[in-house]
VEXNU-888409 format. One record per residue: residue number from 1; x, y, z of N, C-alpha, C in turn; chain; residue in three letters. Coordinates in steps of 0.2 Angstrom, whole numbers, always signed. Example, Ala and Ser with C-alpha at 12.3 -4.5 7.8 and 13.67 -1.06 7.14 Angstrom:
<atoms>
ATOM num  n_xx  n_yy  n_zz ca_xx ca_yy ca_zz  c_xx  c_yy  c_zz chaine residu
ATOM   1   +66   -28   +39   +62   -22   +39   +66   -16   +39      A    Ala
ATOM   2   +64   -11   +35   +68    -5   +36   +64    +0   +39      A    Ser
</atoms>
This chain:
<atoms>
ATOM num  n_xx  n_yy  n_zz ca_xx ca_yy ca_zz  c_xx  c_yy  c_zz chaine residu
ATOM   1   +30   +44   +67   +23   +46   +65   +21   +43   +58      A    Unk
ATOM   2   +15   +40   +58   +12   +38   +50   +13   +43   +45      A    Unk
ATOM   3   +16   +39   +41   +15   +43   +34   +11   +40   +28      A    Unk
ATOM   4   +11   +43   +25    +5   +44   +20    +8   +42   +12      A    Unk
ATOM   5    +6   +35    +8    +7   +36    +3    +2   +35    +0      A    Unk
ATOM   6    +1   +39    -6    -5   +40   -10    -3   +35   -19      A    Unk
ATOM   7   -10   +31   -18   -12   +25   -23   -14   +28   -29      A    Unk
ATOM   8    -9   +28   -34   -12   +31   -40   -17   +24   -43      A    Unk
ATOM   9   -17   +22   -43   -23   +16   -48   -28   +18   -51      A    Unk
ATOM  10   -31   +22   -47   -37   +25   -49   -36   +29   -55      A    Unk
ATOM  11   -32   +33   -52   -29   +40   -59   -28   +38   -66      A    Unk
ATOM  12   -22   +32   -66   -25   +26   -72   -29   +27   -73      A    Unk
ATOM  13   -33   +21   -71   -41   +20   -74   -44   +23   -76      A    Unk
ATOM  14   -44   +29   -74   -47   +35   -78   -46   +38   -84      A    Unk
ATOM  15   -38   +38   -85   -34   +39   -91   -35   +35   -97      A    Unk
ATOM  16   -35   +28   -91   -37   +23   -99   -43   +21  -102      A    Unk
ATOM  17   -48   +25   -99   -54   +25  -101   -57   +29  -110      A    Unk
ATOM  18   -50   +33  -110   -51   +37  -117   -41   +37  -118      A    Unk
ATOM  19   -41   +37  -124   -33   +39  -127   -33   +45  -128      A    Unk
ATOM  20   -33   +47  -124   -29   +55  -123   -24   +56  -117      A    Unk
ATOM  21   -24   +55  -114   -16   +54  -109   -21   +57  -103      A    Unk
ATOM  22   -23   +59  -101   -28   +64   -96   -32   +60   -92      A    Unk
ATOM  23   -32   +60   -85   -25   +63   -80   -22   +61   -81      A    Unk
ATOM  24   -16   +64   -79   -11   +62   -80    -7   +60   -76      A    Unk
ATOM  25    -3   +52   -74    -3   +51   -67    +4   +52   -66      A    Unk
ATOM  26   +10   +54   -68   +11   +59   -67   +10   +66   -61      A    Unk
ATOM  27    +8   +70   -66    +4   +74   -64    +3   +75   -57      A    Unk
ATOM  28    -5   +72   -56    -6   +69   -51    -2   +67   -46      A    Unk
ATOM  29    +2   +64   -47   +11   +62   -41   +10   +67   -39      A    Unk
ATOM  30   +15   +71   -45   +18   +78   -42   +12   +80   -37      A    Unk
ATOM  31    +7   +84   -39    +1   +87   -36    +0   +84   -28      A    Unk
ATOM  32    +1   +76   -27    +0   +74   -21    +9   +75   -17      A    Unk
ATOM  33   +13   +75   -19   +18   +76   -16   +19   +84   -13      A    Unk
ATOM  34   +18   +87   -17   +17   +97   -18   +12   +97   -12      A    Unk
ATOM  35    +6   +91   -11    +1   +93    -6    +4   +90    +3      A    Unk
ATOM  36    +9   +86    +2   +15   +83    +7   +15   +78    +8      A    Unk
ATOM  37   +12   +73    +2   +11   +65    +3   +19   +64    +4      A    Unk
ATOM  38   +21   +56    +9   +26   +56    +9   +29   +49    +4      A    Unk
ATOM  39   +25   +46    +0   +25   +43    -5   +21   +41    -9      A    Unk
ATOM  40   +22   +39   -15   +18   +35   -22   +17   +26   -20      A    Unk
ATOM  41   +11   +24   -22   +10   +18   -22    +5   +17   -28      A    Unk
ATOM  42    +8   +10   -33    +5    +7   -36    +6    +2   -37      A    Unk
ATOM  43    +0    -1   -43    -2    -6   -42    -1   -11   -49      A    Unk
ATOM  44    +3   -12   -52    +1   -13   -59    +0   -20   -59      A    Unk
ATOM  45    -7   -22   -63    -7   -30   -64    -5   -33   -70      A    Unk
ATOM  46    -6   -39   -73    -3   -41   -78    -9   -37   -82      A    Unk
ATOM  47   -14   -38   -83   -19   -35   -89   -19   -25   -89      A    Unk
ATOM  48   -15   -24   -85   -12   -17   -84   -21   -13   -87      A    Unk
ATOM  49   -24   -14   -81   -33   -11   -83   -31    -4   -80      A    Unk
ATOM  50   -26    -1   -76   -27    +3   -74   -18    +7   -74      A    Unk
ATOM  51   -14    +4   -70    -8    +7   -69    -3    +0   -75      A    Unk
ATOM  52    +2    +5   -79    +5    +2   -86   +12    +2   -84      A    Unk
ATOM  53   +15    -2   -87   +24    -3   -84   +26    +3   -87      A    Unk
ATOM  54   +22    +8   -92   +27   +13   -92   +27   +18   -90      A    Unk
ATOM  55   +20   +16   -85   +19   +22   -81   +25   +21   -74      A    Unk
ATOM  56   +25   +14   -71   +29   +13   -67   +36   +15   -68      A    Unk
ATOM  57   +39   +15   -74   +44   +20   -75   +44   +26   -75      A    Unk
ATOM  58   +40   +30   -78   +37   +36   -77   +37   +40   -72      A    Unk
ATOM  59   +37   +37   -67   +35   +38   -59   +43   +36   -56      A    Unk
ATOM  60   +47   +31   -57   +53   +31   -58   +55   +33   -56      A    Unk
ATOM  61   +57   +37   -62   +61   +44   -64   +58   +50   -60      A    Unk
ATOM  62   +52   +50   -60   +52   +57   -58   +54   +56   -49      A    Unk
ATOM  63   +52   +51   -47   +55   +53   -39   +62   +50   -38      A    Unk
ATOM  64   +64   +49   -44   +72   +50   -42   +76   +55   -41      A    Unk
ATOM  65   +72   +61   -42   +76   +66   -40   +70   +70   -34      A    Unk
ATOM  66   +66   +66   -30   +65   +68   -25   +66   +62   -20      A    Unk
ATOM  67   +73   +63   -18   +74   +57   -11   +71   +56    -5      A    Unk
ATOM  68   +67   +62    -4   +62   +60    +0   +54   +56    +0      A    Unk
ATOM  69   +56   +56    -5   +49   +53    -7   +49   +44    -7      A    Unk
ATOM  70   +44   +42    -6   +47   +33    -6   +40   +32   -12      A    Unk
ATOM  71   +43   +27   -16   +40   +23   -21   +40   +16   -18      A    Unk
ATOM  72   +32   +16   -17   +31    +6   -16   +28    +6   -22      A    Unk
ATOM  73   +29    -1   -24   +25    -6   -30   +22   -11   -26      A    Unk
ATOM  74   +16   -12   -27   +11   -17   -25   +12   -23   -30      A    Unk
ATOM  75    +9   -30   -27    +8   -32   -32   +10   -41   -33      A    Unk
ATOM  76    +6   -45   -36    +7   -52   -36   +16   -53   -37      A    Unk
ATOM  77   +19   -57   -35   +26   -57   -36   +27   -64   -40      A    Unk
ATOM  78   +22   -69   -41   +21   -72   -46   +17   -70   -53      A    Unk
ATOM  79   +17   -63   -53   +13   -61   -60   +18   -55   -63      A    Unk
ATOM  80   +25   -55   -62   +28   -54   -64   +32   -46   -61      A    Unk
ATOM  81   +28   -45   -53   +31   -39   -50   +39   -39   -50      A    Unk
ATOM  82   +41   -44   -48   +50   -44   -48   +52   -42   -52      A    Unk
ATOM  83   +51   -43   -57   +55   -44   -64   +53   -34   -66      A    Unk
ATOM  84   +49   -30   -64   +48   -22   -62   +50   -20   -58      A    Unk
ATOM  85   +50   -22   -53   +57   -21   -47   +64   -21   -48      A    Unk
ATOM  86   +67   -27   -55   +73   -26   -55   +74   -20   -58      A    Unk
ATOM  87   +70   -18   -62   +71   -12   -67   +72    -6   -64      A    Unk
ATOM  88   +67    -5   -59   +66    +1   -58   +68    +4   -51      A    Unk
ATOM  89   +68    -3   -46   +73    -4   -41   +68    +2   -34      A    Unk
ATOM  90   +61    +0   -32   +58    +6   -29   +61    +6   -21      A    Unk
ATOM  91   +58   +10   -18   +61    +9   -11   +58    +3    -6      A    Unk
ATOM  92   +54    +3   -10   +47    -4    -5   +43    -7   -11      A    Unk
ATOM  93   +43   -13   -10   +40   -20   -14   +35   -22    -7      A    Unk
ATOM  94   +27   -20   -10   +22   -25    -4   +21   -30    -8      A    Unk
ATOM  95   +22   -37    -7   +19   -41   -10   +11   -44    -8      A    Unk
ATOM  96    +6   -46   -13    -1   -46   -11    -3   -54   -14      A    Unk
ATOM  97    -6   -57   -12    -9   -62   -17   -15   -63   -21      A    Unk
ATOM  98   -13   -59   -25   -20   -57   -28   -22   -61   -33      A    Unk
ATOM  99   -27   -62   -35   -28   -67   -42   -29   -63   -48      A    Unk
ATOM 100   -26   -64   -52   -27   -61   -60   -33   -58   -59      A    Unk
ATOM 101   -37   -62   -60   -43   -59   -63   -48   -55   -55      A    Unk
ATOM 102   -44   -55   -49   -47   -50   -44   -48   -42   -45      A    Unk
ATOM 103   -54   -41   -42   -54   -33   -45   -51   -30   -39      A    Unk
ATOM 104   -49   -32   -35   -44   -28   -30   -41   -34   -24      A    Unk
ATOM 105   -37   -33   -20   -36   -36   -17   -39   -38   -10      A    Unk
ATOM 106   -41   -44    -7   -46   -46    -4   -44   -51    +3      A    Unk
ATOM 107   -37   -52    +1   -36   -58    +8   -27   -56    +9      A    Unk
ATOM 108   -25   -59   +13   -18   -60   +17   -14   -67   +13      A    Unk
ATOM 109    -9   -65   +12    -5   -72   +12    -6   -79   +18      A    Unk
ATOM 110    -6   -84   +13    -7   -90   +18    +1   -92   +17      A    Unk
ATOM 111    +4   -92   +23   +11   -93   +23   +12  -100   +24      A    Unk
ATOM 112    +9  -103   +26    +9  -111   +28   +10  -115   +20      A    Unk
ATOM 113    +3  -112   +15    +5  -112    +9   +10  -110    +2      A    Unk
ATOM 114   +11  -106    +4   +14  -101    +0   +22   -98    +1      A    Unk
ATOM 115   +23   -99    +7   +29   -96   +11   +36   -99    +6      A    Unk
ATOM 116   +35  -107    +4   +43  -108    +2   +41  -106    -3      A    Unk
ATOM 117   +37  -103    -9   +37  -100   -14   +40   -94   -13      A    Unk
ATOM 118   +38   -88    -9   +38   -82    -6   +48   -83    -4      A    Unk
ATOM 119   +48   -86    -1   +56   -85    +1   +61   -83    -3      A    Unk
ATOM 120   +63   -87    -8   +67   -83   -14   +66   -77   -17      A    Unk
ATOM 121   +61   -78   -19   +58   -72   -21   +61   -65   -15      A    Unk
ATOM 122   +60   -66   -10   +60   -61    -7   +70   -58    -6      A    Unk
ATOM 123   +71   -64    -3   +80   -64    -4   +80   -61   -11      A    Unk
ATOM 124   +77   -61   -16   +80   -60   -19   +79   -51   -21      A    Unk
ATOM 125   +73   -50   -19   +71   -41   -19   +76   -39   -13      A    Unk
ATOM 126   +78   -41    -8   +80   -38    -1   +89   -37    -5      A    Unk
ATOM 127   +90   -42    -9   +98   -41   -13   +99   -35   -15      A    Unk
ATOM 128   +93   -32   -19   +94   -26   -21   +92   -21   -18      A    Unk
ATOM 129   +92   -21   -11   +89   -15    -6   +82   -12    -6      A    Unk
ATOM 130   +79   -17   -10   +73   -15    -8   +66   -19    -4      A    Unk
ATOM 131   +66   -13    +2   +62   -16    +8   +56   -22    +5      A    Unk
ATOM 132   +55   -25    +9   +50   -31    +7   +45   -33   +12      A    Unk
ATOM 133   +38   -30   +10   +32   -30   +14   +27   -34    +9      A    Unk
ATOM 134   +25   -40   +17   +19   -45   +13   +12   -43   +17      A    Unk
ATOM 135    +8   -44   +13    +3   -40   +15    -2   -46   +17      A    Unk
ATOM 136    -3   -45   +25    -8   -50   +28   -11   -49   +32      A    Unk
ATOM 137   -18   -53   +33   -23   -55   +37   -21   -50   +45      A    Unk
ATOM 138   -25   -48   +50   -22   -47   +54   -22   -51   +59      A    Unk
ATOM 139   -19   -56   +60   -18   -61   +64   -12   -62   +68      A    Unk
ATOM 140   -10   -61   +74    -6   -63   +77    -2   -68   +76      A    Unk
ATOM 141    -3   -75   +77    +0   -78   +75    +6   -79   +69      A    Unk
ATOM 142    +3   -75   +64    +7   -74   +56   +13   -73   +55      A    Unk
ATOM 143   +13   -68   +61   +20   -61   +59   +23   -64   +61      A    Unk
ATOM 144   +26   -70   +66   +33   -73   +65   +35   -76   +58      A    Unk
ATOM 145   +31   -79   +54   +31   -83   +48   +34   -79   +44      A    Unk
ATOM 146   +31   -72   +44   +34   -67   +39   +41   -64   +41      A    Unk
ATOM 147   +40   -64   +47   +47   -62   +48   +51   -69   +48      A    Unk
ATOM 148   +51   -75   +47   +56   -79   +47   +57   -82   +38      A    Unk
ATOM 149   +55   -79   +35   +54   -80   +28   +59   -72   +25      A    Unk
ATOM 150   +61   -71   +30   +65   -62   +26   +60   -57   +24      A    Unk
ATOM 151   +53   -55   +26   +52   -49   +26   +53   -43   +31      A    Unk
ATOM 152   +52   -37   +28   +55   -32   +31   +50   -29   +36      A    Unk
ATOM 153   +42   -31   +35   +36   -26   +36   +29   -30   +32      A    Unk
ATOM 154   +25   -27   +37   +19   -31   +35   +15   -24   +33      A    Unk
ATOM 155    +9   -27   +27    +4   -22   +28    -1   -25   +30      A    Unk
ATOM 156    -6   -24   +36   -10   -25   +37   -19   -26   +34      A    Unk
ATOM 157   -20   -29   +32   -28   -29   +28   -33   -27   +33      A    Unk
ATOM 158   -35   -19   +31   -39   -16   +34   -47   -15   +31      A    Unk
ATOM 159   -48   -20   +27   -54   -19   +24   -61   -22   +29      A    Unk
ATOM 160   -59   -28   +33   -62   -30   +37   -64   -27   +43      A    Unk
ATOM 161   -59   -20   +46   -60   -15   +52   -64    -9   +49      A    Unk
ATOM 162   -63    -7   +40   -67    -3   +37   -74    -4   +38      A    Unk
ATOM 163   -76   -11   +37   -83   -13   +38   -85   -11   +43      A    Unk
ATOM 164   -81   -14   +48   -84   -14   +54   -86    -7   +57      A    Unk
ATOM 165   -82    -1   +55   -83    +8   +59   -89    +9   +53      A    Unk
ATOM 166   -89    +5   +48   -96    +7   +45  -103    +5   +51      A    Unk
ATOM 167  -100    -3   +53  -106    -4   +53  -106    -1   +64      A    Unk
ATOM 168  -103    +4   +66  -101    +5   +72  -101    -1   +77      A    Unk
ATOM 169   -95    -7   +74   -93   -12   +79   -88   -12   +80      A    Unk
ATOM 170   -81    -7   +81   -77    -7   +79   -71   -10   +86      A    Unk
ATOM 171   -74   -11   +89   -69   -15   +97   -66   -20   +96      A    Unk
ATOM 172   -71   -27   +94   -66   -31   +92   -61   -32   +87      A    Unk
ATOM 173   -64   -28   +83   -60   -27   +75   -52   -23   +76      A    Unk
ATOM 174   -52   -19   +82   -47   -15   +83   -41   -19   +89      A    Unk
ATOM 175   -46   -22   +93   -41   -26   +99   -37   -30   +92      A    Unk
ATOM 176   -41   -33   +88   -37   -39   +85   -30   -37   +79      A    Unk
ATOM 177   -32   -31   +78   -26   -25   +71   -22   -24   +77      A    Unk
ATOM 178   -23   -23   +83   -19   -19   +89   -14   -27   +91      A    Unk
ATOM 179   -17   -33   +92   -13   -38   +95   -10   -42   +88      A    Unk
ATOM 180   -12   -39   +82    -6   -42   +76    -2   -37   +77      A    Unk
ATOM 181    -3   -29   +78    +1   -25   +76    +9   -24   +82      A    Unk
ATOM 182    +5   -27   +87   +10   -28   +92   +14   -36   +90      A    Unk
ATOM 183   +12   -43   +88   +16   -48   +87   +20   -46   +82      A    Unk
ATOM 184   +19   -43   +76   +21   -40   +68   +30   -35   +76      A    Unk
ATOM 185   +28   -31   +78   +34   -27   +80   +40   -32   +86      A    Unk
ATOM 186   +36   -36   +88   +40   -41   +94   +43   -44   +87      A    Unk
ATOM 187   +41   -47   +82   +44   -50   +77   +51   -46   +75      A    Unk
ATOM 188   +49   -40   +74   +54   -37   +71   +52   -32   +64      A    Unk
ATOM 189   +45   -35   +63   +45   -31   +58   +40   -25   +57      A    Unk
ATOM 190   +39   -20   +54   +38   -13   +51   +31   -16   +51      A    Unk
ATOM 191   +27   -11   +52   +18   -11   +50   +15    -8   +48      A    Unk
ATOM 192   +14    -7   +40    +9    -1   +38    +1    -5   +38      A    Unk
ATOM 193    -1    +0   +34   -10    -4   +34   -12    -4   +25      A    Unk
ATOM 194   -16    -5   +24   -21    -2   +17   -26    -7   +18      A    Unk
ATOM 195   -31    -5   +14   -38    -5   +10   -44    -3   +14      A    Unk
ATOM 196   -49    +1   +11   -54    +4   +13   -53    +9   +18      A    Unk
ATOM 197   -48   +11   +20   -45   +17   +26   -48   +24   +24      A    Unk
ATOM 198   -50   +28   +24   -53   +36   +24   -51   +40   +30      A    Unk
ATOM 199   -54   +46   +26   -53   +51   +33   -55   +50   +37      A    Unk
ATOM 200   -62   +45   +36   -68   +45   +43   -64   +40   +47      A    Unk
ATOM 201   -62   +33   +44   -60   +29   +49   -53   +28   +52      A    Unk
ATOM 202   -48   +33   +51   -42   +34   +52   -39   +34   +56      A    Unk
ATOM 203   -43   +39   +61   -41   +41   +65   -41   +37   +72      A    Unk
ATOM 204   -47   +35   +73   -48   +29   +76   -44   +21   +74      A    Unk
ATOM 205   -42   +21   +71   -39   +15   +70   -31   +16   +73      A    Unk
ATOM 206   -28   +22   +70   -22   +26   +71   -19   +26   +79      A    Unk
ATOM 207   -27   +27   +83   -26   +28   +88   -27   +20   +94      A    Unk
ATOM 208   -29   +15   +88   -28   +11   +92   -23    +4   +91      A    Unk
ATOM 209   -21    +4   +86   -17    +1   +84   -10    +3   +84      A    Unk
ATOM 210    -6    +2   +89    +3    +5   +88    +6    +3   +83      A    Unk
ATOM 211   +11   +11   +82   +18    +8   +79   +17    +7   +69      A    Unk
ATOM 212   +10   +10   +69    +9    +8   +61   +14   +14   +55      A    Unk
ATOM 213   +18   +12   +53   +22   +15   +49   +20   +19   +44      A    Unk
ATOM 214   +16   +17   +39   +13   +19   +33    +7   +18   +33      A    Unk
ATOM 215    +2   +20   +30    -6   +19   +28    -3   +19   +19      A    Unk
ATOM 216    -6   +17   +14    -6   +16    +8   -15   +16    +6      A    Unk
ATOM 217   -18   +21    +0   -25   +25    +2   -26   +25    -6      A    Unk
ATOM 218   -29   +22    -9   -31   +25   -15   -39   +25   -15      A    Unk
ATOM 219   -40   +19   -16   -49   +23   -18   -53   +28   -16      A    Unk
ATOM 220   -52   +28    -9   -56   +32    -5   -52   +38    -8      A    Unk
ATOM 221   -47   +38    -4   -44   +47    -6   -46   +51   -16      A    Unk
ATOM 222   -44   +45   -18   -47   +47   -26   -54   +48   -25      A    Unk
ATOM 223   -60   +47   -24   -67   +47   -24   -64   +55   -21      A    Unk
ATOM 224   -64   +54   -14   -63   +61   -13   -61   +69   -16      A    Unk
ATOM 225   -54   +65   -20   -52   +71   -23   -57   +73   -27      A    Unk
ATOM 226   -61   +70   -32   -67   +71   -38   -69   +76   -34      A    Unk
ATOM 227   -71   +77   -27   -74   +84   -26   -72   +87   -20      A    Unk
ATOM 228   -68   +85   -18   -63   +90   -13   -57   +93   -18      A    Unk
ATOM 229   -54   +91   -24   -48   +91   -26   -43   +87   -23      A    Unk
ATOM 230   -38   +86   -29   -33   +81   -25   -27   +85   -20      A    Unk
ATOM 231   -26   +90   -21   -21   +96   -15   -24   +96    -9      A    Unk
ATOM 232   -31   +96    -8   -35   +98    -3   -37   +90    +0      A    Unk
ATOM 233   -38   +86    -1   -40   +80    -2   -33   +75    +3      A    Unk
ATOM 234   -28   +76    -1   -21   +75    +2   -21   +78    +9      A    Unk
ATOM 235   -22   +82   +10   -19   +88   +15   -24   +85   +21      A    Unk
ATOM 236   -30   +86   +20   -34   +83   +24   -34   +75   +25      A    Unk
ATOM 237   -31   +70   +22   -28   +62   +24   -24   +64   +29      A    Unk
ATOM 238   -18   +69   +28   -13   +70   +33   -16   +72   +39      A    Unk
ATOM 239   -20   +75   +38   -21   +77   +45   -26   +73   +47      A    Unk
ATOM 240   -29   +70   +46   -31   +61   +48   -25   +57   +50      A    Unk
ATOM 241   -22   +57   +48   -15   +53   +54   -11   +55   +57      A    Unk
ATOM 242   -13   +63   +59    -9   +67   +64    -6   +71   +61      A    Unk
ATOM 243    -3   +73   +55    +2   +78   +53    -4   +83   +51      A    Unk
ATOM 244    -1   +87   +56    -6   +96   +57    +1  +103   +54      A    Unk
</atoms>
């Protein structure tokens, strides 16, 4: 069954909008795990505008003493994510190609480019047991490249299927996440989703695309929280991927 990691970023943001520590993200963790997320995700960038390397410790520690919980770190692997993985050692590395100065992430790895970069690197996260997911385009064709380059799992870029259940087109957009997320499994490898996912469009996607491991959810669910609460909020994403 899909499980459910919840993107603190946002909770950041908010924090470091004033020096007072409030929210606390932290906190916030605990609160979505209590509510029965089945892990943390974040995102920290080099200009750290939102999630901070010592929050990424922070968070750490606190799920090391809950072994149920999985800690992913997102994030550029050229902008210094490795070198925070060695530290802190999470259970899942997504790697993203983001650009410094992008305000969120917006495309897939171009493996043709980028791959003999990406290989080392990755042998080198997979040394220390930690899973290793590139996050790409939904494209069939791709997901051998990632899996011949040592990744463990893809996450799939769901922002362009989001648009679409906006705009009520959503058939071709779903054959095409369904025929990556089927090449991604004949490969060998795991396949979660992220970006622009909600309560509304989850379900439907859930249902059409097999085999999807994890959803990874922060904007939408934070927007949410601000007026469902984040207990309430959490509980209700789970039951948008089936857990009743």
């Amino acid at each position: 069954m899909t499980r459910l990691s919840v993107n603190l970023n946002k909770v950041a943001l908010l924090r470091n909008a004033r020096p007072l520590g409030i929210p606390s993200v932290t906190g916030c963790a605990i609160i979505a795990i209590e509510a029965g997320a089945h892990g943390i995700t974040v995102h920290p960038r080099p200009d750290q505008r939102h999630i901070r390397t010592d929050d990424v410790r922070d968070l750490a520690q606190l799920l090391a003493a809950r072994k149920n919980i999985e800690f992913n770190i997102e994030g550029n692997p050229f902008h210094g994510l490795v070198d925070i993985a060695k530290r802190v050692k999470p259970h899942q590395c997504t790697l993203v190609p983001d650009e410094a100065s992008a305000s969120t992430s917006d495309h897939g790895w171009d493996l043709q480019k980028d791959g003999e970069r990406l290989q080392p690197l990755i042998k080198e996260l997979r040394a220390l047991n930690i899973r290793v997911c590139l996050f790409m385009d939904p494209v069939a064709g791709g997901m051998q490249a990632a899996r011949d380059l040592g990744a463990d799992r893809v996450e799939l870029y769901t922002e362009p299927y989001a648009r679409a259940f906006d705009a009520g087109r959503t058939t071709a957009e779903l054959q095409r996440y369904a025929a990556a997320a089927q090449a991604a499994t004949a490969a060998g490898l795991g396949v979660n989703a992220g970006h622009d996912l909600n309560q509304a469009n989850l379900p439907a996607f859930l249902a059409a695309v097999p085999g999807v491991l994890e959803v990874s959810i922060g904007h939408a669910l934070i927007a949410d929280a601000l007026i469902q609460g984040l207990d309430r909020t959490v509980r209700g994403y789970l039951a948008a991927i089936g857990h009743v």
